[in-house]
SEDO-176579 format. One record per residue: residue in one letter; x, y, z of N, C-alpha, C, O in turn. Coordinates in steps of 0.02 Angstrom, whole numbers, plus 32768, in hexadecimal, padded with zeros to 4 digits. Atoms other than C-alpha are relative to their C-alpha. Layout:
# SEDO-176579
AXYZXYZXYZXYZ;...
END
This chain:
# SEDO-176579
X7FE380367FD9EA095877A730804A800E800C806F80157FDB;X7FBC80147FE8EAAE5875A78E80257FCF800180137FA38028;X7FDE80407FE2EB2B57F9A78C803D801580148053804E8007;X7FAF800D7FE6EBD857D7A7D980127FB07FE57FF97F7B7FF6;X7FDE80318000EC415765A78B80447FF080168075800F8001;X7FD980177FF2ECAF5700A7E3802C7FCA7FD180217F917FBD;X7FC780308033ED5656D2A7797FE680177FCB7FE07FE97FA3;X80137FEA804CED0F5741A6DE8044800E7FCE803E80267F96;X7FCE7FEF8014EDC4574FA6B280297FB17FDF80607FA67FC5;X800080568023EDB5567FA67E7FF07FF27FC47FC880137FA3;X802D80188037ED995621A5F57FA980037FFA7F88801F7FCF;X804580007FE6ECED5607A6327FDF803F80057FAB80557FED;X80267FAC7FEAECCC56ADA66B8015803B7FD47FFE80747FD8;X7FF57FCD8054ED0D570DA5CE7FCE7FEB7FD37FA680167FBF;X803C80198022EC9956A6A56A7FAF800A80347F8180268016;X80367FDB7FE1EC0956C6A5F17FF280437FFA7FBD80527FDF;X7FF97FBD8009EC2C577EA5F97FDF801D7FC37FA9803A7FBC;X80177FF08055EC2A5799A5357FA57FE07FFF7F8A80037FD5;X80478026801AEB6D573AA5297FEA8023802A7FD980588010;X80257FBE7FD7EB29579EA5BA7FFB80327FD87FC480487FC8;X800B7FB07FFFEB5E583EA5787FDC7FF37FB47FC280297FA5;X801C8018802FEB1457F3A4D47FB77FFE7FF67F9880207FCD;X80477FFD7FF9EA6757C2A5007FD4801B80317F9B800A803D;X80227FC57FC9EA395842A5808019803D8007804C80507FEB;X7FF67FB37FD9EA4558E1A5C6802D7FEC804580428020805F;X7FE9801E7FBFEA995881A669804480468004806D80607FDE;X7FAF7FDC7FD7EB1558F3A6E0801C7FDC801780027FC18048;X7FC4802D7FE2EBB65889A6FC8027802E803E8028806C8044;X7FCA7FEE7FCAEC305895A79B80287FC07FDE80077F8D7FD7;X7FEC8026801BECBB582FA746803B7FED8043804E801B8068;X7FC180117FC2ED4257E7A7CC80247FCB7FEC80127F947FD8;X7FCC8054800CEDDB5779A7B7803F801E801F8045805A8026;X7FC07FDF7FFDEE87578FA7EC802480157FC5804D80447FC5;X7FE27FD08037EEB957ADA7407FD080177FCF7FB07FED7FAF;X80287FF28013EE57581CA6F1801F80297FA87FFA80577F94;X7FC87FED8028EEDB584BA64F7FD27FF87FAE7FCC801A7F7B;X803A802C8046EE5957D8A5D37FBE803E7FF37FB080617FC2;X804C7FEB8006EDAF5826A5FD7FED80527FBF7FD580557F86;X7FF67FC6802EEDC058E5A5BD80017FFC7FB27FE080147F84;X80097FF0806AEDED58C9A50B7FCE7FD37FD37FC57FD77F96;X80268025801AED775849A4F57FC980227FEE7FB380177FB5;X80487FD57FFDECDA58BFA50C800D80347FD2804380517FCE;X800F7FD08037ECAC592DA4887FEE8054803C7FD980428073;X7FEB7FC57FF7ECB259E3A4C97FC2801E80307FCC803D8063;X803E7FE68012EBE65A07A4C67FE97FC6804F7FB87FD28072;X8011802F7FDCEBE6596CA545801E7FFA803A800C7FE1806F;X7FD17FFC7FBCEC77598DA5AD7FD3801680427FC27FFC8077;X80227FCE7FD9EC1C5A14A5F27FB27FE080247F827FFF803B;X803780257FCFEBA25992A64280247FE08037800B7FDD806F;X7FE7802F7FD4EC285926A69580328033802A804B8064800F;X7FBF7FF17FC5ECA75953A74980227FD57FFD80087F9E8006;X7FBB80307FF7ED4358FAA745801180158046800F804E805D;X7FE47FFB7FC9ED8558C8A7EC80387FD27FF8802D7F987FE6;X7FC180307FF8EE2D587CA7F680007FF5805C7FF780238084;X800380147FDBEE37580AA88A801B7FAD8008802E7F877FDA;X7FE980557FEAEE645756A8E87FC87FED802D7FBF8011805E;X803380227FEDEDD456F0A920802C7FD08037804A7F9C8028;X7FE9800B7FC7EE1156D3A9CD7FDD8010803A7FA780268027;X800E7FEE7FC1EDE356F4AA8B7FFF804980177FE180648045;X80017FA98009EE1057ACAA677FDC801E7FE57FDB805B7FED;X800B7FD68041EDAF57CEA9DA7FB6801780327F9980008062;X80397FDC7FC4ED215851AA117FC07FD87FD37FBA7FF57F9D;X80448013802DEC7E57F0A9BD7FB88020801E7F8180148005;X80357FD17FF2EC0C5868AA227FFC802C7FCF7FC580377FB5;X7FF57FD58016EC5A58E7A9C17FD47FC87F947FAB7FE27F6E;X7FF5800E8035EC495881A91B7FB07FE07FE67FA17FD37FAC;X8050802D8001EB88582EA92E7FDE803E80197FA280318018;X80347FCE8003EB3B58D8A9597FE280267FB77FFD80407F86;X80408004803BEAA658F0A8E5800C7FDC7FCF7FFE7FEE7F95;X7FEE804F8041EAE3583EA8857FB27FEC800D7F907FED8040;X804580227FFDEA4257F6A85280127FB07FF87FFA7F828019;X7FD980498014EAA95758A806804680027FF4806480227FC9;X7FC8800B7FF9EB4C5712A84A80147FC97FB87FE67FA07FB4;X7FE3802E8005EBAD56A4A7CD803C7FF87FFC806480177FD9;X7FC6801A7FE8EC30563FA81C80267FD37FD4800E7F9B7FCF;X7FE0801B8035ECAB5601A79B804A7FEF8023807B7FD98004;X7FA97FE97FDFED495614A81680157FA880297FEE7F85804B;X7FF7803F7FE5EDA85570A84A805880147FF6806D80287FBF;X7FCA7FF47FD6EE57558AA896802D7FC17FEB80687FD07FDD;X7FE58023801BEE8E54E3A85F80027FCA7FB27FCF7FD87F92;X8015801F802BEE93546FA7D17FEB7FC47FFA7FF77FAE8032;X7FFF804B7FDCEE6653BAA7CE80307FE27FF880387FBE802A;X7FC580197FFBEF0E5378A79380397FFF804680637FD48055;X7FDE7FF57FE1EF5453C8A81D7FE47FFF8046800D80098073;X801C7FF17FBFEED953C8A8B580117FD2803C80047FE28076;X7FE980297FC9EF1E533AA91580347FFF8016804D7FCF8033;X7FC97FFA7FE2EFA85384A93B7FFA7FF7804A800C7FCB8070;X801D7FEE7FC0EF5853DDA9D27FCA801580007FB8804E7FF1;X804D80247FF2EEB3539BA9F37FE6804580277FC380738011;X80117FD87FCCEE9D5400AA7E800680587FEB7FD380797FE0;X7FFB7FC18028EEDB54ADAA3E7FD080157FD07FB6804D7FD4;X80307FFF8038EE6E549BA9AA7FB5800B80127F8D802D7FF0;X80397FF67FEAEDDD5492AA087FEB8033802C7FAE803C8034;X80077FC97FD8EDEC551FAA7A800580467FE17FF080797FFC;X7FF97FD88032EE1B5586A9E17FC4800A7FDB7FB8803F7FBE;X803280078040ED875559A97C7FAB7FED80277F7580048014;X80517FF77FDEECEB5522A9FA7FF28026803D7FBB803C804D;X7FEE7FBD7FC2ED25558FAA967FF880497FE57FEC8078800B;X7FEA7FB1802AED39562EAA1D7FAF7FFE7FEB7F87802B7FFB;X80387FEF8012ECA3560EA9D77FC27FFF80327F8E8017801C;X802880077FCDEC3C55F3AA6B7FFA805080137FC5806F801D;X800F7FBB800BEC7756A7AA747FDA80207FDB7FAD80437FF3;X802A7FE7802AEC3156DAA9E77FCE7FF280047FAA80217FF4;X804D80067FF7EB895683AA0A7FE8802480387FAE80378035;X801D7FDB7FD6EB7456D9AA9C7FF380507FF37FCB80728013;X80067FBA801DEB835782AA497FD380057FD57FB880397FC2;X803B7FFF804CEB13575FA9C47FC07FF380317F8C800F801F;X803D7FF07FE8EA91572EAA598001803F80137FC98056800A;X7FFD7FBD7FD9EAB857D7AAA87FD680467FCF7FB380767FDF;X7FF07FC8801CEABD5837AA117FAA7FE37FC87F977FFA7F92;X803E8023801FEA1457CFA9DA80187FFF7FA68002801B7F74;X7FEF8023805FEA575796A9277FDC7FC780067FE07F9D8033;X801A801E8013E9E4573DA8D280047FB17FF27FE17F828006;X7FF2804A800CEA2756A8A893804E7FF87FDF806A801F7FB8;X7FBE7FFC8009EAD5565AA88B80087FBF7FB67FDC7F987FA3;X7FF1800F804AEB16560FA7E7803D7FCB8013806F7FED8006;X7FC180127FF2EBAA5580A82280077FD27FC07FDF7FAD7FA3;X7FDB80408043EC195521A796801A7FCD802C80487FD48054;X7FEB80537FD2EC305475A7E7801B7FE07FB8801A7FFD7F81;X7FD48020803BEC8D53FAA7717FD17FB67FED7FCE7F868014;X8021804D8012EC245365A71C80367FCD800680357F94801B;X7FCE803E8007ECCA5326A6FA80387FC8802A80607F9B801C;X7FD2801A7FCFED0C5306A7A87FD37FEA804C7FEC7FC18073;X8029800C7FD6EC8C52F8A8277FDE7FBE7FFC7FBF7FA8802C;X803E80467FF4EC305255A7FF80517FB0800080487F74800A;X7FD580287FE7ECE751FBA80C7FF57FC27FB57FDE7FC57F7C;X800D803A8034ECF55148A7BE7FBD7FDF7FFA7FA67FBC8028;X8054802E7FF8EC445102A7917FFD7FE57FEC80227FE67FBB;X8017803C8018EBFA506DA7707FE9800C7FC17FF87FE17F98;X80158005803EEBAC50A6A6DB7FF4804A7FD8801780777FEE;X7FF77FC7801EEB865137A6697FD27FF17FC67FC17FBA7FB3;X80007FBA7FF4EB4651AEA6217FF0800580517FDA7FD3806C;X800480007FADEB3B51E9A6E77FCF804F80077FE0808A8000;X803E7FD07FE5EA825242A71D802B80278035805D80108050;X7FFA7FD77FCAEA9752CFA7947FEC7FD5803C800D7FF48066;X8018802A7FC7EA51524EA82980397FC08008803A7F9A8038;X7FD980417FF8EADD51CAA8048049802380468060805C804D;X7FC880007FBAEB6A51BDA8AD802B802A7FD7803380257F9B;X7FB97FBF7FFCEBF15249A8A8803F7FE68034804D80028069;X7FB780077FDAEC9551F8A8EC8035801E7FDE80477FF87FB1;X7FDA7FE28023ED14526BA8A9802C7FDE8031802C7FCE806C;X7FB380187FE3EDC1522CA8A8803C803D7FF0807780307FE2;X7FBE7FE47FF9EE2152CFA8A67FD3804580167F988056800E;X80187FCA7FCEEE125366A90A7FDC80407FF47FC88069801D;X801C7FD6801AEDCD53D0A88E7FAA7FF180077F7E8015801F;X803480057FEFED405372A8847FCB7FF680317F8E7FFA8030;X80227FF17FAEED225366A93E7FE5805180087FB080618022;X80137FB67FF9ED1B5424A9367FB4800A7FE57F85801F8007;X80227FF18037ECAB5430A8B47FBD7FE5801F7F918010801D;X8022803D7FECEC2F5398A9067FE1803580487FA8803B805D;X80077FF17FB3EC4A53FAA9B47FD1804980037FA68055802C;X80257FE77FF1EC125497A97F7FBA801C7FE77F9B804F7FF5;X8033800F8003EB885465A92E7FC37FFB803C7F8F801B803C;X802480177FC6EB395420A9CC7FF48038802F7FC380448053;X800D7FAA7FC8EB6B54DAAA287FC880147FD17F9280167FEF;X802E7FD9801CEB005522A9A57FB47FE9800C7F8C8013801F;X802980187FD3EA7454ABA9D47FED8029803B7FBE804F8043;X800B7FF07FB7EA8954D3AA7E7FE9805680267FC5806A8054;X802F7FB78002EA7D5596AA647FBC80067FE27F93802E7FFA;X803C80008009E9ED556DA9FD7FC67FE9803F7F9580098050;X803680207FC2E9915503AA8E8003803B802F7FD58064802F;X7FF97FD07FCAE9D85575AB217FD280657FF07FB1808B8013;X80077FAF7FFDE9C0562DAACA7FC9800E7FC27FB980497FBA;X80197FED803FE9555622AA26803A801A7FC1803380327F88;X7FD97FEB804AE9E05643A9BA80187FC97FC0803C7F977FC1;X7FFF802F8026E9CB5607A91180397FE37FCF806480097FB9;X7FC78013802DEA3E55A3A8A67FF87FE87FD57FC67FC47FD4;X8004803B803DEA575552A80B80567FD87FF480867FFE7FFE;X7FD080197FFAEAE954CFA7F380207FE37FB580037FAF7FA5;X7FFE800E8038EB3A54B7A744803B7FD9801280677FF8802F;X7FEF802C7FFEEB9653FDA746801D80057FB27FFC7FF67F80;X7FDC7FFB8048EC13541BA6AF80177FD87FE080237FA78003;X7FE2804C8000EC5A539DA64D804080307FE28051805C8009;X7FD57FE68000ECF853E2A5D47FF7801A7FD57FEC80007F9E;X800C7FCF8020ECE55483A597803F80167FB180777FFC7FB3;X7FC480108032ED5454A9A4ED8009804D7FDE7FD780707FE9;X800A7FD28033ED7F5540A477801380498021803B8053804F;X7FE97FD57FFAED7F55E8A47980128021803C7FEF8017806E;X7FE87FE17FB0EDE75659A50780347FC1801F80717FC6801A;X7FD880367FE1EE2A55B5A55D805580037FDC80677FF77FA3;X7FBA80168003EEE055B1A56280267FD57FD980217F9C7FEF;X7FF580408023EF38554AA4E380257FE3801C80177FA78017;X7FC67FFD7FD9EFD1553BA54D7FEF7FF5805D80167FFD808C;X800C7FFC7FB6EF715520A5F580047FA4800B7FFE7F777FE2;X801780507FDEEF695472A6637FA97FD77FF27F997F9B7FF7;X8043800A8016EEB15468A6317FDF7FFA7FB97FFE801C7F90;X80147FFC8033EE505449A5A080327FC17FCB80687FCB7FAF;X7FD28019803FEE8C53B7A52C7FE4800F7FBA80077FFB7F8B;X80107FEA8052EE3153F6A488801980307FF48037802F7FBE;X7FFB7FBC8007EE53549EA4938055800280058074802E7FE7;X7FBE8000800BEF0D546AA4BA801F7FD97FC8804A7FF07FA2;X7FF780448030EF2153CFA451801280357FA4804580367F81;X80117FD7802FEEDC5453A3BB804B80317FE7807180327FB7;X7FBE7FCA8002EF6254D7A3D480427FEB8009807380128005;X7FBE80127FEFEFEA546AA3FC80287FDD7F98805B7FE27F75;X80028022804CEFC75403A348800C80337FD0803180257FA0;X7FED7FD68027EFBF54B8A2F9804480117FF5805680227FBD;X7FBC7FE27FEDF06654E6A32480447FB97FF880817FB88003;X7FC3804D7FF4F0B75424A31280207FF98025805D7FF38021;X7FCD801C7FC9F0DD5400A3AD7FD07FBF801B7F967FB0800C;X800F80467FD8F0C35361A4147FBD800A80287FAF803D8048;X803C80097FC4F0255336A4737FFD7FC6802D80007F8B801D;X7FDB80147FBDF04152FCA5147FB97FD480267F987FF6804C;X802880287FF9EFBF526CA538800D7FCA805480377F9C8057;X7FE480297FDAEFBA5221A5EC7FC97FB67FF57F8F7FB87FE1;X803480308008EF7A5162A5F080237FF57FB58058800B7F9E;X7FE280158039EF79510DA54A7FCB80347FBC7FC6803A7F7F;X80467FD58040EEE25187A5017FCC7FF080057FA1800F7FE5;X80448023800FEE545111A5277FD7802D80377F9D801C803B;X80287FF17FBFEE115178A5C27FBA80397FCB7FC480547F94;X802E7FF6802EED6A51BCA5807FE8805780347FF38067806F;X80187FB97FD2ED145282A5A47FCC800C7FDC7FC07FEC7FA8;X80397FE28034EC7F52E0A565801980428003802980618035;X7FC77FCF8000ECD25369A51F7FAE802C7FCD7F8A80117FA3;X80217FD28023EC585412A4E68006802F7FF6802380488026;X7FDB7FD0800CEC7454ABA4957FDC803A80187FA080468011;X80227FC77FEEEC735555A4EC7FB6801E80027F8A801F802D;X803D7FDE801FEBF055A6A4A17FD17FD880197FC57FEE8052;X802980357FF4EB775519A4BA7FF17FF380307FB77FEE8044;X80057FEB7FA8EBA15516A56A7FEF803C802C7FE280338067;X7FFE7FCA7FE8EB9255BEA5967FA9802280027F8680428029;X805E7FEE8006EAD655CFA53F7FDE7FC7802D7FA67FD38044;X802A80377FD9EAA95521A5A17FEB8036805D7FB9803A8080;X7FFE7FF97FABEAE95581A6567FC180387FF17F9280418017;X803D7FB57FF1EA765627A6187FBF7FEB80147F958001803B;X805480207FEBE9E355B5A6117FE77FE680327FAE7FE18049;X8035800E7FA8E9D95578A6AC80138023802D801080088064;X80097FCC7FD4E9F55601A7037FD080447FFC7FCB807A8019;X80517FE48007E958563DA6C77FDD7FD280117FA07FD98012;X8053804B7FFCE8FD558CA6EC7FE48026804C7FF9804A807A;X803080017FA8E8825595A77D7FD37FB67FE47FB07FAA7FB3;X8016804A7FF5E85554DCA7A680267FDF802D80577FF78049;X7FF280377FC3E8725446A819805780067FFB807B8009802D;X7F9D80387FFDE9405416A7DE801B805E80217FFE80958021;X7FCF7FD28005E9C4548EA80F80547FF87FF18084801F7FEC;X7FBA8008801FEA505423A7DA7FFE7FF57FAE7FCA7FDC7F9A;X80088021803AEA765407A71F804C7FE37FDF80837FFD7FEA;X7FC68029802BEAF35398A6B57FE680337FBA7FB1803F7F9E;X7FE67FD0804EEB435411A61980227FE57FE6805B7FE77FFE;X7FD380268024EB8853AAA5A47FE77FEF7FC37FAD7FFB7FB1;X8017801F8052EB87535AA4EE7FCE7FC680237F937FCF8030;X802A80447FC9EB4552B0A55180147FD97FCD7FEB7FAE7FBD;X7FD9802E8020EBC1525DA4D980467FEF801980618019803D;X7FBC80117FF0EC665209A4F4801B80097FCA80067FFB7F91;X7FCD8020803DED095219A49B803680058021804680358044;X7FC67FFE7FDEEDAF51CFA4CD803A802B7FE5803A80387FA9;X7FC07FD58012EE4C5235A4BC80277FE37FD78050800C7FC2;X7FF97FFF8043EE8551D9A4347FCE800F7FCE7FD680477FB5;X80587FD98027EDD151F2A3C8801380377FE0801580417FA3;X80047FAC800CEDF852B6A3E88042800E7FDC803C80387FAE;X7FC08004801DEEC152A4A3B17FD980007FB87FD380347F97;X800E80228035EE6D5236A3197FD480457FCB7FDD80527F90;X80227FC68024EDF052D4A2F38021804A7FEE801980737FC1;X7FC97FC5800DEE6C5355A30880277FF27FCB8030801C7FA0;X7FCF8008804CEEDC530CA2857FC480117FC37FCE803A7F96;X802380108038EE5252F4A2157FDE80587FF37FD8806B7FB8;X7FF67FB08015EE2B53BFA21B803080157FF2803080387FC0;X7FC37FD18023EEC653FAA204802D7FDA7FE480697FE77FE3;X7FDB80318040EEF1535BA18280537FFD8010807A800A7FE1;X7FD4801D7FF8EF82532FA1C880187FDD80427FF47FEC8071;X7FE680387FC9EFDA52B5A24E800D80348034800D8070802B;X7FE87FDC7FB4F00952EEA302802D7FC98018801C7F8E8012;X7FDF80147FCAF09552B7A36D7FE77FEE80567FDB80188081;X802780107FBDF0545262A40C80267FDE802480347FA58011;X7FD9802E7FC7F0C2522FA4B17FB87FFF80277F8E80298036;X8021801F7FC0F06551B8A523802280098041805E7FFF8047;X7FDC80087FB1F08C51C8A5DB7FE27FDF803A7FA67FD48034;X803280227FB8F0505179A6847FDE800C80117FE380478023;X804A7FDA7FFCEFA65190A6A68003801F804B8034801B8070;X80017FDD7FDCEF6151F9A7297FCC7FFE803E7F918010803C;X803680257FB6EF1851BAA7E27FBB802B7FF77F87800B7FFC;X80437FBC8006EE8D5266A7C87FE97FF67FD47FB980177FC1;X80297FFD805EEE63522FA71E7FD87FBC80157FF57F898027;X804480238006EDC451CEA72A800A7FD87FA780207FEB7F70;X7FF780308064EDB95137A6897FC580287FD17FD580387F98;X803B7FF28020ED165176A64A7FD3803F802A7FC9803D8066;X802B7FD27FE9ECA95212A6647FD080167FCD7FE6803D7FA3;X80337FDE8033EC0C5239A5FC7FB4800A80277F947FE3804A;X80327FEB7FC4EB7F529FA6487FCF7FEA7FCD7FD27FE87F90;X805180038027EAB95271A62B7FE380417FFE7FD4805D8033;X80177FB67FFFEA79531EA5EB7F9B7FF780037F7480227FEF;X804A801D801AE9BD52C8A5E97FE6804980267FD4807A8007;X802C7FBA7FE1E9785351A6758005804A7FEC7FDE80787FFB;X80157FCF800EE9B553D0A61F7FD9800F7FD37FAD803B7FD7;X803280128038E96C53A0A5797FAB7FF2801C7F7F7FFF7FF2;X803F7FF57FF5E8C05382A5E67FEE804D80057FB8805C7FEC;X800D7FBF7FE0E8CA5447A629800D80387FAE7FE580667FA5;X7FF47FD78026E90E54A0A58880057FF07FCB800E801F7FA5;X8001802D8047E9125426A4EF804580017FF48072801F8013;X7FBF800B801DE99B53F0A48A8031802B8000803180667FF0;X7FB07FD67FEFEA515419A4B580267FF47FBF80537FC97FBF;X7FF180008024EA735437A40D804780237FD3804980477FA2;X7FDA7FCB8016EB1B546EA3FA80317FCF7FCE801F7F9C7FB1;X7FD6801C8044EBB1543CA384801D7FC2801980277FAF8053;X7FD5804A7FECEC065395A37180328005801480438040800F;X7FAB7FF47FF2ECBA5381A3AC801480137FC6803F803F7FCE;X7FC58009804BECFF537DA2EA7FEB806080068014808B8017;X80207FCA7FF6EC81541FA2E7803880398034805780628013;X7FED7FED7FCAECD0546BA37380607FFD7FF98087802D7FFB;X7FBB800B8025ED7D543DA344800780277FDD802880537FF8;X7FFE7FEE8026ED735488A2AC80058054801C803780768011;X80027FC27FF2ED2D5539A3038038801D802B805080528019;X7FD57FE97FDCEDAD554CA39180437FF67FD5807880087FEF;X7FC67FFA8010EE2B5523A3027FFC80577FCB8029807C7FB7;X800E7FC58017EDE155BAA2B2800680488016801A807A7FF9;X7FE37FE27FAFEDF15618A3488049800C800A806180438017;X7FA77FEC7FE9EEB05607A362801680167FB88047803B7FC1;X7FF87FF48036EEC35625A2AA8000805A800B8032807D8013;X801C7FB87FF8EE6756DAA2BA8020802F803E8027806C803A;X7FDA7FE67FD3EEC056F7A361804680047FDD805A803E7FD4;X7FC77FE78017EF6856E2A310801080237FDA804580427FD7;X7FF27FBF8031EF485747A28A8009803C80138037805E7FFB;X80077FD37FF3EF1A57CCA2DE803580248035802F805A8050;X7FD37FE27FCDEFB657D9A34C803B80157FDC806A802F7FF9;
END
């Protein structure tokens, strides 16, 4: 099997990468614009399966060149963030469902099998009436990320209806742990964690009550493998714990691993930040059984284990 991953130079796609080259024989095409991570991650014996392409997922980029003999695309690549997508609405979208429209058309050309897109559980279904939130509940995203995300969902549809090309759609909720950035705009466990290691302040917008379903790497990464082996009716799925916990909760659990207090500034909440988000994982639990992965404290505990082992080693 072939793949191309798009954005393998991510949190996401460093942790994808590694489990591929793990439980298969799979030939990678790895692509990101920064490709600095990938290399030393792979063991030597494994390299020698994967191509590194350094690149920008743009209107330029050649994806004829990059989807010839791809059996499976996955699209991990998103140009903006959601904090930041309403800047320019418009930009964002021509960057992210225009570009990719490119790329779907190359993948019909170049007959690739089936495309792999990371859509966001956590921004696409907007403010809802209620929760946990089925894959079938209304999608009003209130920030421009999640319009993207929503929009090119529906292209992928539409190459499916128009050309036969198949897809599967993984609806994320918030991924945590290893690889992820401690120091990035994303991720509050994985930052929260590393910020508490080091005693510095954690930077809380709102008062803390806004609620997420927060799951760890690993857990996520074996959910996406599995359904991109399913063959059956769904092609969308919700990846998540299918629990809530508010951003104080996770503060409250973080102290309580690493037994001591944290410094916490409150600040003005954030128009893109949704009050509540917790996905219903029920369909996937009908298709593949229990999404049995670690608790937050669980999970806490490992990515503090994680930055531990990384700092040693530097």
């Amino acid at each position: 099997m072939r793949c191309l991953i798009l954005g393998a130079g991510g949190f996401i796609g460093r942790n994808l990468t590694e489990m591929l080259l793990d439980k298969s024989r799979n030939e990678l095409v790895l692509f990101d614009k920064n490709v600095i991570h990938i290399s030393p991650q792979i063991p030597l014996e494994q390299l020698q399966r994967c191509r590194v392409i350094q690149g920008d997922f743009n209107q330029e980029t050649d994806f004829g060149r990059l989807t010839q003999g791809i059996d499976i695309v996955y699209h991990l690549i998103s140009t903006t963030l959601p904090n930041n997508s309403n800047q320019d609405i418009g930009k964002g979208l021509i960057d992210n469902v225009v570009v990719t429209s490119l790329l779907l058309d190359s993948c019909v050309k170049n007959e690739v099998r089936k495309v792999v897109f990371l859509s966001s559980g956590g921004t696409i279904y907007g403010v809802a009436d209620k929760t946990p939130l089925i894959e079938n509940a209304d999608n009003y995203p209130i920030s421009g990320y999640g319009l993207q995300k929503i929009t090119i969902e529906k292209l992928l549809y539409l190459y499916w209806y128009l050309y036969g090309l198949d897809y599967r759609i993984i609806r994320l909720s918030n991924p945590y742990g290893k690889y992820q950035k401690p120091n990035g705009v994303q991720g509050v466990v994985t930052t929260f964690v590393y910020k508490a290691m080091k005693n510095e302040e954690l930077l809380v917008y709102g008062d803390g009550s806004v609620i997420r379903d927060y799951i760890y790497i690993e857990d996520a990464v074996a959910a996406i493998l599995n359904i991109v082996d399913y063959i059956g009716e769904f092609k969308v799925f919700n990846v998540g714990s299918g629990k809530g916990h508010s951003v104080n909760e996770v503060i409250s659990i973080i102290e309580k691993v690493l037994k001591k207090k944290v410094t916490v500034e409150y600040q003005e909440n954030r128009k893109s930040d949704v009050p509540v988000n917790i996905l219903d994982i029920a369909r996937y639990e009908q298709c593949f059984g229990k999404l049995s992965g670690l608790t937050l404290e669980e999970g806490i505990a490992k990515t503090l284990q994680y930055f531990n082992c990384y700092f040693k080693g530097q």
